[in-house]
N, C-alpha and C positions, 0 to 999 in steps of 0.2 A: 337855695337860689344861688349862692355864693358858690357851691362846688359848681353846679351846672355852667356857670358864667365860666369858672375855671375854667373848666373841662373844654366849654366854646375856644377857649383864646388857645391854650396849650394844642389843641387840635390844630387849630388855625397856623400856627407856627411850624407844627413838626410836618402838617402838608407841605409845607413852603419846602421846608430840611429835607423832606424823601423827593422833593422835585432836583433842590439840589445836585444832591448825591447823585442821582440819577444822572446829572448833564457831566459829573464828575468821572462815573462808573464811563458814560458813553465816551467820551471825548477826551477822558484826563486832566491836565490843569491846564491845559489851553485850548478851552470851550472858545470856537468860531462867534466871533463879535456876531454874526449874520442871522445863528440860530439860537444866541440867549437871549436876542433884542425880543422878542417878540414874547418872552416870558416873561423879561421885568417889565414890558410895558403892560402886561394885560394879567399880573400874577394877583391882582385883587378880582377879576373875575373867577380867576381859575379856584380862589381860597373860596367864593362865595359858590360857587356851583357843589364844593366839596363840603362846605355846611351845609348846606340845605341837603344832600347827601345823606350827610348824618344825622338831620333831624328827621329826615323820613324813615332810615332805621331807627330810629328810635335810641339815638346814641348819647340824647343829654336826660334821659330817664332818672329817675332820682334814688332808684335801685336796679341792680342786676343779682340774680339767684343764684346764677353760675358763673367758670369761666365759659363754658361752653355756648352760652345764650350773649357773654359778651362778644367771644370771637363771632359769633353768626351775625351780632350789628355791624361788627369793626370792617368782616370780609363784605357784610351786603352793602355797606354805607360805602364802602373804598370804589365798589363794585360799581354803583351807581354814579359815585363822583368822576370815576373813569370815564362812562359810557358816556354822561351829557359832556364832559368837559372835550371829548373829540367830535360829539356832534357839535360842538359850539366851534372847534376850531374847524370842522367845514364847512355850517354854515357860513363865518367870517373867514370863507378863504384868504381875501385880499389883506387882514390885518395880521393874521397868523399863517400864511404861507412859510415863513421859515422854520416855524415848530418843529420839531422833530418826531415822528411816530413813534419812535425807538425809544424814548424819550418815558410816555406812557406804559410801553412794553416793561421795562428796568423798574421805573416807579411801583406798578399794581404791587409783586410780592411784599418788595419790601414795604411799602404802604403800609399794606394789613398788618404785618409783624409790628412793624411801628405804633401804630396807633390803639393797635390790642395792649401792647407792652406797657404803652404808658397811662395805658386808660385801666388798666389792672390795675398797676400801681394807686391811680390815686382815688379808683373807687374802693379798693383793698383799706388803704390808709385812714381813708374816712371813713370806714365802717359799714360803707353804702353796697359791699360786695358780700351778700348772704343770703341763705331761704328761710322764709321764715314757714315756720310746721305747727300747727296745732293739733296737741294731743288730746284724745276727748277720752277720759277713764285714768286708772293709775296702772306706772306698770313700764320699764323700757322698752319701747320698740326696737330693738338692736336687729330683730330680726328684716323688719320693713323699710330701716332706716340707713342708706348709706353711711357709709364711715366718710363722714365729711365736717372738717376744722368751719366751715362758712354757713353751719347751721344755727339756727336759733330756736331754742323749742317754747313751746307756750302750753304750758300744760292747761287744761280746762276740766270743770267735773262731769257735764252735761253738754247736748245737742245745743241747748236754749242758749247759752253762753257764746254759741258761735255767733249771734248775732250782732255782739259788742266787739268782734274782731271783721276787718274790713284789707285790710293789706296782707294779707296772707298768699300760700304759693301752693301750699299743700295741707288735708285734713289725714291724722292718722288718726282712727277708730279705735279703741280696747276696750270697749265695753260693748256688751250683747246688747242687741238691737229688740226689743219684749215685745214689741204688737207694731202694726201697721202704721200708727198713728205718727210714734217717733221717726218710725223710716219717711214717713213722708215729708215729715218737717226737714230731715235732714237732705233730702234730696230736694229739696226747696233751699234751702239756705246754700247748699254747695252750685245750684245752679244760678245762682243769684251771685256770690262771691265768683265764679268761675275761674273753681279751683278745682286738683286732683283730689282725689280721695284715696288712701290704704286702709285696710284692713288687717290689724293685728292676727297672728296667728290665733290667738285664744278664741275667736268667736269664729275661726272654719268651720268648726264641729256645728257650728248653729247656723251658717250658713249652705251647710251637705242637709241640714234637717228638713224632713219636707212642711212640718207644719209650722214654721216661723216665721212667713212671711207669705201674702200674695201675689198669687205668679206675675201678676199683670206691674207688680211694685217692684219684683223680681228683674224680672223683665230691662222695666226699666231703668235699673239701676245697672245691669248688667252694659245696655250699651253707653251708659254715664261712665264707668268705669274705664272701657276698651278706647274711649275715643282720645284720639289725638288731632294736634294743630295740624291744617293741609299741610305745612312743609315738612314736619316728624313724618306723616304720611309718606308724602313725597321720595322722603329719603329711602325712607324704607320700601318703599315700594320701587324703586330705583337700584338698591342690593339687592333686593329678591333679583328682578330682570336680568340685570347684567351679573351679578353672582350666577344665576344659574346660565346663563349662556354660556360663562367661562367654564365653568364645571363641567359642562357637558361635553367640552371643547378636552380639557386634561384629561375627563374618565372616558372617551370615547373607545381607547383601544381595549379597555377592560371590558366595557359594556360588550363589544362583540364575543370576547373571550366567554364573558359569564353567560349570554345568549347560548352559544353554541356545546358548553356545559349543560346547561340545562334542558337543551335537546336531546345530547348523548344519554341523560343519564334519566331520562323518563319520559313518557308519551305525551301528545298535547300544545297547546300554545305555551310559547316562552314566557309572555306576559300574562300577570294574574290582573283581573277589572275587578274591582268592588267597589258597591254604592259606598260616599263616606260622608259626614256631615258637615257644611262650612259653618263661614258665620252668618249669624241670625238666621240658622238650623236650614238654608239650602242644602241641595247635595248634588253632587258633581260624584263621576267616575274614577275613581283613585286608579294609579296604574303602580306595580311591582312588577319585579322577577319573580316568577313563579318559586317559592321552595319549598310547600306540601305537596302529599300524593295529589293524586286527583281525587276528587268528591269528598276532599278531608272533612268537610261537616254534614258527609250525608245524615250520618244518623245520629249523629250529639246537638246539629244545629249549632248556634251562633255561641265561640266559649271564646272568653280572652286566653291567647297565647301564654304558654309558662316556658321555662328556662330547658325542661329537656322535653320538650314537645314530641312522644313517638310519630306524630305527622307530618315532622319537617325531613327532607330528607338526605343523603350528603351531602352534595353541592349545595343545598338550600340551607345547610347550617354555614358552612361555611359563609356564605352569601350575606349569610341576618349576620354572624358574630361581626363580620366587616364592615356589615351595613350597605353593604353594596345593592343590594335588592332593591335600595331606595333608590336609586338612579335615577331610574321611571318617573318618579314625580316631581323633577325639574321640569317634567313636560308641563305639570299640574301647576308649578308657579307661575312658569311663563304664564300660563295661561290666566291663570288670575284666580283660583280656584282653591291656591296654599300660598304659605309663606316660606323662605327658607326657617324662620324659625317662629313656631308657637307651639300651642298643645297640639298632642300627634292626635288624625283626624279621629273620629268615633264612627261606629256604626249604627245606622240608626234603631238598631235592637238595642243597643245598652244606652243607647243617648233617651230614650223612651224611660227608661228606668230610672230618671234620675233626674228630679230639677235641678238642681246645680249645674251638672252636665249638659241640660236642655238649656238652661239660660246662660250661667256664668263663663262657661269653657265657651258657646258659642258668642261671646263678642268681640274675638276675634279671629280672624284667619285660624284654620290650623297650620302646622308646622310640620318641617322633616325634623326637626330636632329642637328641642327646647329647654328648659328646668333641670327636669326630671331624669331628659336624657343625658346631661353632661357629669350631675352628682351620683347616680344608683344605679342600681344596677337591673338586670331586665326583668327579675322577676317581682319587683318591686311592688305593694298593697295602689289598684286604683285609687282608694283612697287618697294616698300617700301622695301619688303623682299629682293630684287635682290641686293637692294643698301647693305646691310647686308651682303650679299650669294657674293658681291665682295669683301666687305673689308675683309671677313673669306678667300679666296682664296688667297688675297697678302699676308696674315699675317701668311698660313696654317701651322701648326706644331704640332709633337708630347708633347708639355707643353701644348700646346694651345688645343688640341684634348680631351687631361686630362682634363682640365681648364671647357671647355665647358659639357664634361658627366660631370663633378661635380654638373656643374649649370643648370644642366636636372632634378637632386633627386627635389630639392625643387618647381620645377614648376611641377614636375607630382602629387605631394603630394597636390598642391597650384586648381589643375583640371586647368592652363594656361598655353597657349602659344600653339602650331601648327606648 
């Protein structure tokens, strides 16, 4: 109660300091007596509109998990203290008429900077800034587990145990899941806490298995796993949009280039359709650049692609080692259909084949690039990739989504990865 109470007053004052500075930045040291009257007479509204601000984000919380979930209070609470604080000053034209707009403008950045800085500081200092994780088995997650100084691990033996833990952020799993009975309890208890869930690499092999679990438990655990808060949503569904707009916009002049290649160098439509599988197993028409012969599965049917594919053909190798074939399916993001980054889509012959595939891959979007495609390489075991296309699912987020097109540029440049 004492930190919160802090954190109220310290807030309180360093609003006042970036309102300052601002009339400092605007005016210099001889701020017009005409336009600071109107701040020192009404600078207890202006503090009170900015608290309540920050209690609606949620800025005097008694822990924070990240810095990343501090700054989205510090920018949304600034955000909001902005917005009422200029409808207050139009509603009371006649008392703030000489306010400055400009004033508001200079304050916002530095604001948010400010009040992140110093609310890191003394959530850091009080201990109040970490995630706490529960480990349910023996055994270091290193794999599932960020490299991060602001953790706190809670180890546990059993599912049951979870019930004595109440303030937690995330469950990590390493021990096999034996019968239907425990998955249900534990899918009762994490929906109950409303927390994420990981899955230790050791029990992949038992979650690829078909007979470990009921599909319909399956199922559901699948879209327990893939879901995110509306505004992680948001975001991400926000760089999908405008990333591929942009994309489309810089690879435009290629696109024509590799069109008109792949007319010269073999008969037919430049673009290849294939049905491909989303999430929670619709399907939607994938678009490519053509780069097999024509009727390349007349008579093998449905095979996954290998590294020297005799069906692919010049131009069309060239096109996969760049990646450029995928172009096409910025149509498919826009559209709503893909993401720029998850598991690459499946067809629904092998998605058939395989509950894990049928459930787990589909709870979310697929992706032009993801895991699988930034670390290995193209001919890589399904298998192998799924294991990949799970951990991107528990871990899914808009830094993470950045993180991975980042580590796309250098494997396309490098002709690696798939």
């Amino acid at each position: 109660m004492l930190i919160r109470l802090l954190i109220f007053i310290v807030d309180a004052v360093f609003v006042n300091g970036v309102f300052l500075l601002a009339f400092l930045l605007r005016y210099g040291f001889n701020v017009p007596e005409y336009n600071f009257a109107s701040y020192r007479g009404n600078y207890i509204y202006l503090t009170c509109m900015y608290a309540a601000s920050f209690l609606i984000a949620k800025m005097f919380r008694k822990r924070f998990r990240s810095y990343w979930e501090l700054f989205k209070s510090a920018a949304g609470g600034f955000f909001l203290g902005t917005l009422f604080s200029i409808g207050l000053v139009y509603i009371f034209r006649a008392r703030w008429s000489s306010f400055p707009s400009s004033v508001f403008a200079i304050s916002f950045p530095i604001g948010i900077i400010v009040i992140f800085a110093v609310n890191s500081f003394i959530f850091r200092k009080s201990g109040r800034l970490k995630k706490r994780v529960v480990i349910i088995g023996k055994g270091e997650p290193f794999e599932v587990l960020e490299s991060n100084k602001l953790l706190e691990k809670i180890y546990i033996d059993n599912t049951e145990e979870l019930m004595h833990h109440e303030d937690i952020d995330e469950v990590v799993i390493l021990e096999k899941i034996h019968d239907d009975k425990q998955l249900n309890l534990l899918i009762y208890l994490l929906l109950k806490l409303k927390v994420s869930v990981v899955f230790g690499p050791a029990i992949y092999a038992e979650l690829l298995s078909e007979s470990v679990m009921e599909e319909n438990a399956l199922k559901f655990l699948a879209t327990f796993m893939g879901r995110k808060s509306d505004y992680e949503e948001f975001l991400i569904r926000a760089l999908d949009v405008v990333g591929s707009i942009i994309l489309l916009i810089i690879f435009s002049p290629l696109t024509i280039i590799a069109a008109l290649l792949i007319k010269l160098a073999s008969p037919g439509a430049v673009l290849y359709k294939q049905t491909r599988v989303t999430k929670d197993g619709g399907t939607f028409t994938l678009y490519k650049f053509k780069t097999m012969i024509n009727d390349a599965e007349e008579n093998s049917g449905p095979v996954w692609a290998a590294e020297d594919d005799p069906r692919v053909t010049k131009v069309g190798r060239f096109l996969r080692d760049s990646r450029l074939d995928e172009l096409p399916q910025l149509v498919n993001v826009i559209k709503g259909d893909m993401s720029l980054v998850g598991p690459r889509p499946e067809r629904p012959h092998f998605v058939k084949l395989h509950k894990a595939l049928r459930q787990m891959r589909l709870a979310v979007k697929p992706g032009l690039t993801g895991f699988a495609q930034i670390r290995n390489l193209y001919d890589l075991h399904p298998k192998h990739k799924a294991r990949y296309d799970y951990l991107y699912i528990q871990k899914r987020s808009f830094l993470l989504n950045l993180y991975i097109l980042t580590m796309t540029i250098p494997v396309m440049f490098r002709r690696k990865g798939r």
